[in-house]
ZANU-167191 format. One line per 4 residues: their letters; for each residue x negated, y negated, z negated of C-alpha. Coordinates in steps of 0.05 Angstrom, whole numbers, always signed. Layout:
BEGIN
A) X Y Z | ... .
END
This chain:
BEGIN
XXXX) +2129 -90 +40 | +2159 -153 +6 | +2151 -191 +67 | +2185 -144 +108 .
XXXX) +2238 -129 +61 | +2255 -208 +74 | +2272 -207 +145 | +2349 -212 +165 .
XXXX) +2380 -134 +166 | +2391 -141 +243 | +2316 -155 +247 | +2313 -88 +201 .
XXXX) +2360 -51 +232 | +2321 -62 +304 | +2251 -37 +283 | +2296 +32 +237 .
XXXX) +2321 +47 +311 | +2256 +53 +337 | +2235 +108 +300 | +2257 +192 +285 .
XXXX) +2322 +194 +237 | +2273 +233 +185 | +2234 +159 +180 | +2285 +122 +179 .
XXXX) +2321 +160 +121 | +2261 +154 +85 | +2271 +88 +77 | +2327 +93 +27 .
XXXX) +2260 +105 -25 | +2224 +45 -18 | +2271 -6 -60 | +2343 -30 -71 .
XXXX) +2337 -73 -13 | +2321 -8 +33 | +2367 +40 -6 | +2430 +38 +42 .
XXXX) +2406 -1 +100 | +2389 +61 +139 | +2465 +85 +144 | +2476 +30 +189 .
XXXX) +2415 +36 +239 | +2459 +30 +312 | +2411 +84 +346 | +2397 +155 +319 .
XXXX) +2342 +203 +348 | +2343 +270 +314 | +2278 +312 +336 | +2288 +387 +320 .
XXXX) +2233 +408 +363 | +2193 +427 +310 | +2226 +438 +245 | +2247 +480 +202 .
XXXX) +2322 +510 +228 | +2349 +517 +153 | +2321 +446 +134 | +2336 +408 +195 .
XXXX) +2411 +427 +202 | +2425 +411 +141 | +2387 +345 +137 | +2422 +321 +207 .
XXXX) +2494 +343 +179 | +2491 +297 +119 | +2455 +243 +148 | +2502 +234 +199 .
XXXX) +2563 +243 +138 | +2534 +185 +107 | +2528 +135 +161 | +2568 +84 +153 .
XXXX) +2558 +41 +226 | +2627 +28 +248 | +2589 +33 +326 | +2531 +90 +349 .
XXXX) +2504 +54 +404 | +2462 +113 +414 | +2460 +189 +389 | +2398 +228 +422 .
XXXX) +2391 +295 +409 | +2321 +327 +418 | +2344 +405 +412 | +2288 +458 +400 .
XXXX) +2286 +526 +377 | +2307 +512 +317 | +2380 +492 +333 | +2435 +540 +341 .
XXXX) +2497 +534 +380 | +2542 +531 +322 | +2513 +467 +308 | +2542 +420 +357 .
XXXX) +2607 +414 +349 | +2600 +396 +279 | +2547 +342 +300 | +2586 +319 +357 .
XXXX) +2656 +308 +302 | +2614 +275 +251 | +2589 +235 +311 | +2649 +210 +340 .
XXXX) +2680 +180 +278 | +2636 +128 +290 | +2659 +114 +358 | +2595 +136 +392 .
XXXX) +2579 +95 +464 | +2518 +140 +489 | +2501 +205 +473 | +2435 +256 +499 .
XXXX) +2426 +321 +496 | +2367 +343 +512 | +2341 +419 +504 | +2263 +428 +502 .
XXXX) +2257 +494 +549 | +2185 +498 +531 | +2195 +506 +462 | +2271 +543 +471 .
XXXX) +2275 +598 +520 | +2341 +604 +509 | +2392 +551 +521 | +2443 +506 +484 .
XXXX) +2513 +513 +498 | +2554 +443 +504 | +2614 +458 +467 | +2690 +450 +497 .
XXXX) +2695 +385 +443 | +2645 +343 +479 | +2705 +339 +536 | +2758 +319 +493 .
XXXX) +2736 +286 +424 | +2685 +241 +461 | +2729 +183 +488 | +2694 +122 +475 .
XXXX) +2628 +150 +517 | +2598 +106 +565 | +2541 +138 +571 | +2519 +218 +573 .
XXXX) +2465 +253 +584 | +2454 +322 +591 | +2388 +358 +601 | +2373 +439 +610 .
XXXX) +2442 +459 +574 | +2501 +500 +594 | +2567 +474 +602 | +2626 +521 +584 .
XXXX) +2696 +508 +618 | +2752 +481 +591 | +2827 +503 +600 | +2839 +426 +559 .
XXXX) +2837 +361 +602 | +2780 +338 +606 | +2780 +260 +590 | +2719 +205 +592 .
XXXX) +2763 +142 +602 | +2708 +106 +587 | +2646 +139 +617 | +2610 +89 +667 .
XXXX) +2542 +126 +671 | +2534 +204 +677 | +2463 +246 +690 | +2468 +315 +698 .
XXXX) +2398 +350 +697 | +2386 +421 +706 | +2456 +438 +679 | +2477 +498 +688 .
XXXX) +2561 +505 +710 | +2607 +536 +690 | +2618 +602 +740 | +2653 +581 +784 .
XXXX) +2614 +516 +789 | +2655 +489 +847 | +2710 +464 +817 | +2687 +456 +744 .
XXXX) +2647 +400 +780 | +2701 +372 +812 | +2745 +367 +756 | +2701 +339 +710 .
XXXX) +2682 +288 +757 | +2749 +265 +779 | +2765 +252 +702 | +2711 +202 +699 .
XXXX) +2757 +142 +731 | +2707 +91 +706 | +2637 +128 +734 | +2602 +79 +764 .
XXXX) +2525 +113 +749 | +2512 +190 +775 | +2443 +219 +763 | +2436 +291 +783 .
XXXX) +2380 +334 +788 | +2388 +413 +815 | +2347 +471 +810 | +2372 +524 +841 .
XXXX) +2424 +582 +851 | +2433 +597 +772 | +2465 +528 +762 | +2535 +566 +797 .
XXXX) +2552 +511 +842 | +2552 +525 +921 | +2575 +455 +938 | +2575 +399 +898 .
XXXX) +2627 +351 +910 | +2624 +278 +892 | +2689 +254 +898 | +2692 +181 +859 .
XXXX) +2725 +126 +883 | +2693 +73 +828 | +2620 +103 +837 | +2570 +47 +854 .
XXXX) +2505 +90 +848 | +2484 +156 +855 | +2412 +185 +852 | +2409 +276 +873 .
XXXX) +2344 +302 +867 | +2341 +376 +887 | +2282 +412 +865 | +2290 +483 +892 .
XXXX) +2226 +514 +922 | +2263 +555 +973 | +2316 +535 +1029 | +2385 +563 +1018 .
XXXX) +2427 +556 +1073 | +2499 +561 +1043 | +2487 +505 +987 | +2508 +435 +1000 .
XXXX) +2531 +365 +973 | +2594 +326 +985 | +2593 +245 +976 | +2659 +210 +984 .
XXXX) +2638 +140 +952 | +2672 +81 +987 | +2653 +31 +931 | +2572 +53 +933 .
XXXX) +2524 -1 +935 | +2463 +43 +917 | +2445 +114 +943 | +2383 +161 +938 .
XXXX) +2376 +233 +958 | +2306 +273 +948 | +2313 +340 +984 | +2253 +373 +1006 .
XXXX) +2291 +454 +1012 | +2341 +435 +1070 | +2408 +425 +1024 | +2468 +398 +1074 .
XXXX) +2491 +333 +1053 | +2555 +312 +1081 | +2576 +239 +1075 | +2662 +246 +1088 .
XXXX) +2671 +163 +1088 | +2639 +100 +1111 | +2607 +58 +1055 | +2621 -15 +1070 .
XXXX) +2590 -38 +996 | +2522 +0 +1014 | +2463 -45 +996 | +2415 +7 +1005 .
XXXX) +2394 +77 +1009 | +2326 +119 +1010 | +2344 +185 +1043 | +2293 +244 +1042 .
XXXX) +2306 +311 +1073 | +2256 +359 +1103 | +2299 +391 +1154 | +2286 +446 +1211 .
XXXX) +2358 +431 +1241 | +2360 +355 +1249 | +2417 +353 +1288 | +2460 +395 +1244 .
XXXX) +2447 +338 +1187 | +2449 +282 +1223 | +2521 +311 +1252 | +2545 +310 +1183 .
XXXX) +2519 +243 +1164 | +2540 +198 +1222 | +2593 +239 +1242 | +2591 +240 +1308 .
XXXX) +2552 +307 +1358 | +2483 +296 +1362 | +2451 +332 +1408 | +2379 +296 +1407 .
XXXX) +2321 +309 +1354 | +2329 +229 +1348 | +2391 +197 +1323 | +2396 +156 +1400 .
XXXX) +2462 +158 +1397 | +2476 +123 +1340 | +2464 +49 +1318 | +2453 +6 +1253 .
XXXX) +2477 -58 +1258 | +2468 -76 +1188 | +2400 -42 +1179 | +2357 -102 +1154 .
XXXX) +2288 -68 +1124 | +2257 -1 +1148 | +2198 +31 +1117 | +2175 +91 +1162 .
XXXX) +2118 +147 +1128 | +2059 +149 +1177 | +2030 +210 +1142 | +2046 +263 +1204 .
XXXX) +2050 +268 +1276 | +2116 +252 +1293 | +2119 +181 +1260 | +2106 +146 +1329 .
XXXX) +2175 +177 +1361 | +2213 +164 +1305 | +2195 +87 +1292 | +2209 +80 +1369 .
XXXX) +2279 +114 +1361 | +2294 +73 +1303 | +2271 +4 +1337 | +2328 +25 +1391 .
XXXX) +2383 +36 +1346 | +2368 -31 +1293 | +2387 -87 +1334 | +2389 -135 +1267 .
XXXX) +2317 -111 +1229 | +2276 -155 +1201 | +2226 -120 +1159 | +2187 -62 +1180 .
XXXX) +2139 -25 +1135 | +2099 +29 +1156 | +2060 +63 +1102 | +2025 +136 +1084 .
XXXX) +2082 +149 +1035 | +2084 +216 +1024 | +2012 +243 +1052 | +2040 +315 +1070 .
XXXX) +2074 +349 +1129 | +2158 +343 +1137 | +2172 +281 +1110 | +2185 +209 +1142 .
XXXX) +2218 +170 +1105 | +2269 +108 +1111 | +2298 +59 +1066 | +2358 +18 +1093 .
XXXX) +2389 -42 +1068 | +2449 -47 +1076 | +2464 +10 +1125 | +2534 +55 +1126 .
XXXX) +2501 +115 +1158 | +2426 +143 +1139 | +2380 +188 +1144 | +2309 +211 +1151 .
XXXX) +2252 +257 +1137 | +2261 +299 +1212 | +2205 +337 +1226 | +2230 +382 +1286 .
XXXX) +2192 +444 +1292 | +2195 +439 +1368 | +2174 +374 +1393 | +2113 +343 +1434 .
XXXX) +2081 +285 +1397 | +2030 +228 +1423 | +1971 +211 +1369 | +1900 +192 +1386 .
XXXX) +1930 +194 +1470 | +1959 +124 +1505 | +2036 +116 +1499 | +2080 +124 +1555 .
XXXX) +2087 +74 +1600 | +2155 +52 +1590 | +2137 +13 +1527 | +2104 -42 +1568 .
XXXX) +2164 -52 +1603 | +2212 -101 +1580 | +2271 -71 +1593 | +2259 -21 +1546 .
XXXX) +2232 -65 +1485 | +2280 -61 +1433 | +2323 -117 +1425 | +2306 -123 +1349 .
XXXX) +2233 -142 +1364 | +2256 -190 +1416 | +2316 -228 +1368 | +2308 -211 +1288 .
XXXX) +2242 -177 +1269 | +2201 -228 +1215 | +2151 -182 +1181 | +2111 -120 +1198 .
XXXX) +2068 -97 +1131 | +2023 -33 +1151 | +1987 -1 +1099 | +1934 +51 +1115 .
XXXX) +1925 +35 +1193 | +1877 +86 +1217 | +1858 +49 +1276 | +1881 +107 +1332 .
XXXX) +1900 +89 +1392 | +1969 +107 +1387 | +1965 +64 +1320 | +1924 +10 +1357 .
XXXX) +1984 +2 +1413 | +2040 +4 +1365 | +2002 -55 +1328 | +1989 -85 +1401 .
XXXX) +2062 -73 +1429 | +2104 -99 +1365 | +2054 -166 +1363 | +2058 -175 +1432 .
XXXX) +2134 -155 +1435 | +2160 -190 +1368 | +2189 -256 +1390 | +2212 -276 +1326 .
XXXX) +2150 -241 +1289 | +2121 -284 +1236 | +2064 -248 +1197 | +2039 -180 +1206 .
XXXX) +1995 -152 +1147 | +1949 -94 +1166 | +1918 -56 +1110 | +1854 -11 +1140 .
XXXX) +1836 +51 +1104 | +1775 +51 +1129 | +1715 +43 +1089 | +1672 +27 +1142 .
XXXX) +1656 -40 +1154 | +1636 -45 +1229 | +1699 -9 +1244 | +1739 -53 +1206 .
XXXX) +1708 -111 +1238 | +1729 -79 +1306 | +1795 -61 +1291 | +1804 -132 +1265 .
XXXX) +1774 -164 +1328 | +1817 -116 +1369 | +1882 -137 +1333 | +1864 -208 +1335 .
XXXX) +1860 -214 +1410 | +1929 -188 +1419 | +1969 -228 +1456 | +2035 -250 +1408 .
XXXX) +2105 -254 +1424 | +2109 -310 +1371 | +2070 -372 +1373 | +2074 -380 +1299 .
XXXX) +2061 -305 +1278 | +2011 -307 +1220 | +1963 -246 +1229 | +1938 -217 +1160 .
XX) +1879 -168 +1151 | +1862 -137 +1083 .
END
């Protein structure tokens, strides 16, 4: 202990923050040297998950009375059953005298059935948050403005709004002028919002994860983020998105939304009447890298469609991604308009049968494999035919091509060797195309 006790206090202070608040306070016992350095530890993490309620409470109210840091860099709250609601706004005062720059609150629902309620003071006392994080708690509306001048990064999971959630959502997010983060994660109908709207002009990323196990029709999401450089959107349950603006700062974006009405979403994302299963209609000039999810039937169509519409691509991954029905998915870098994941219920699909004809006519080859593709990486090739002719059209096709990787899933070596000696005797687009096997 005496050769601990000799390193510098920041060096102290460092290892204190790693651990519970009821360790760290302990401290104060072990010598004079220890006996006040725990009031200045930078990051607190109070576990109530399983204490005592009585004990607890009162041990986070004076610990946090005593602290003397003039800076929290971080609070985290780890709420059980043992906390009550009357709690938190005294924690949350105490808290912000010492100016406070992230905060989490995060509610255990396996050990709480009931939740916390975030009280009106976390809107207003707060100001010198720049980072919040909210987990299974409800938020009560506020009649006083609400104000986080300096909040840059915001994550909102399974929070349940306000009724009506609409506009509570709205207004706290358009007095966030800083936001630059948005993390959201939805669960379904009990969260009170219909439609959320991001409205931000300063956002730069935003992740929405909706985790519903049912499709409701009526529920949607709103993005109006010119400044975005970062977007990602899990939706398995058929939530509309609607993207109101171009993106010009987009660097990239992984879209994935099982759909039964692909036209409807891809009307709303590219804003323009699609008519098609496809987006044909539409192009992606600055679409540079597209990964494509072999795992079902309609894979083939797609990566044609796509081809079409990216005159500019230059790396294209296809990969078993997701290994179950509705979902393809794309990544795009940069791109202004996106989307992906359209398995129509209707549609006629080619797998283990010869593609049509008109992809052995030039005319038709898209123009990206004749001017900008560089790299094709396949991972799990199957060896189908339809897989086999893909593999044989983009070598023979890709002018600029210069290495395709395949990956075989097979286990079996005299296929492999087949499939390899197949592949190999392709004729290339590219004289100096490098042909990888694995």
């Amino acid at each position: 202990m005496d050769r601990l006790s000799e390193l510098p206090d920041a060096l102290l202070l460092e290892i204190l923050s790693l651990l519970p608040m009821e360790y760290v306070v302990a401290t104060m016992f072990l010598s004079k040297r220890w006996r006040f350095l725990w009031m200045m530890v930078p990051r607190l993490v109070y576990d109530d998950r399983y204490k005592n309620i009585e004990k607890f409470s009162m041990f986070l109210d004076r610990s946090l009375v005593l602290h003397k840091a003039p800076i929290i860099e971080k609070l985290h709250f780890k709420l059980g059953q043992t906390c009550r609601n009357e709690d938190l706004p005294v924690w949350i005062r105490a808290a912000n005298k010492s100016s406070v720059r992230e905060m989490v609150m995060e509610l255990d629902a396996y050990s709480r059935p009931s939740p916390i309620i975030i009280p009106r003071s976390l809107y207003t006392e707060c100001r010198m948050l720049v980072t919040l994080s909210l987990i299974n708690v409800i938020l009560v509306d506020s009649s006083s403005h609400v104000s986080f001048p300096c909040l840059k990064s915001l994550k909102l999971v399974y929070v349940k709004y306000p009724n009506p959630g609409d506009e509570f959502v709205k207004k706290l997010l358009s007095n966030c002028h800083v936001l630059e983060d948005l993390e959201i994660v939805l669960k379904g109908p009990n969260d009170n919002v219909t439609t959320f709207t991001i409205r931000v002009p300063s956002l730069k990323s935003i992740l929405v994860i909706y985790t519903l196990k049912y499709i409701i029709d009526d529920h949607s999401f709103v993005i109006d983020a010119p400044s975005l450089e970062h977007l990602k959107i899990l939706d398995h349950n058929g939530r509309l998105c609607v993207i109101e603006n171009n993106m010009p700062k987009l660097e990239n974006a992984a879209i994935e939304i099982s759909c039964f009405l692909p036209g409807k979403i891809l009307a709303s994302i590219t804003s323009h009447p699609m008519q098609d299963v496809y987006p044909t209609s539409c192009v992606f000039p600055s679409l540079v890298r597209l990964t494509i999810c072999t795992c079902d039937q309609p894979w083939v169509d797609l990566l044609m469609c796509m081809l079409r519409v990216s005159p500019n691509l230059r790396d294209l991954e296809l990969d078993m991604v997701h290994r179950s029905k509705h979902e393809l998915f794309i990544f795009l870098l940069p791109v202004y308009i996106c989307c992906s994941n359209l398995y129509p219920r209707h549609y006629s699909v080619l797998t283990d049968q010869p593609l049509h004809a008109s992809w052995n006519e030039a005319s038709l080859v898209p123009e990206c494999l004749l001017s900008s593709l560089e790299n094709l990486v396949w991972k799990g090739f199957e060896g189908t035919k339809a897989g086999k002719e893909v593999a044989a059209f983009i070598l023979r096709s890709g002018n600029c091509l210069k290495k395709a990787t395949i990956y075989s899933k097979t286990t079996d070596l005299n296929k492999k060797l087949e499939m390899i000696k197949e592949l190999s005797l392709s004729p290339r687009g590219s004289r100096t195309c490098q042909l990888l096997f694995d």
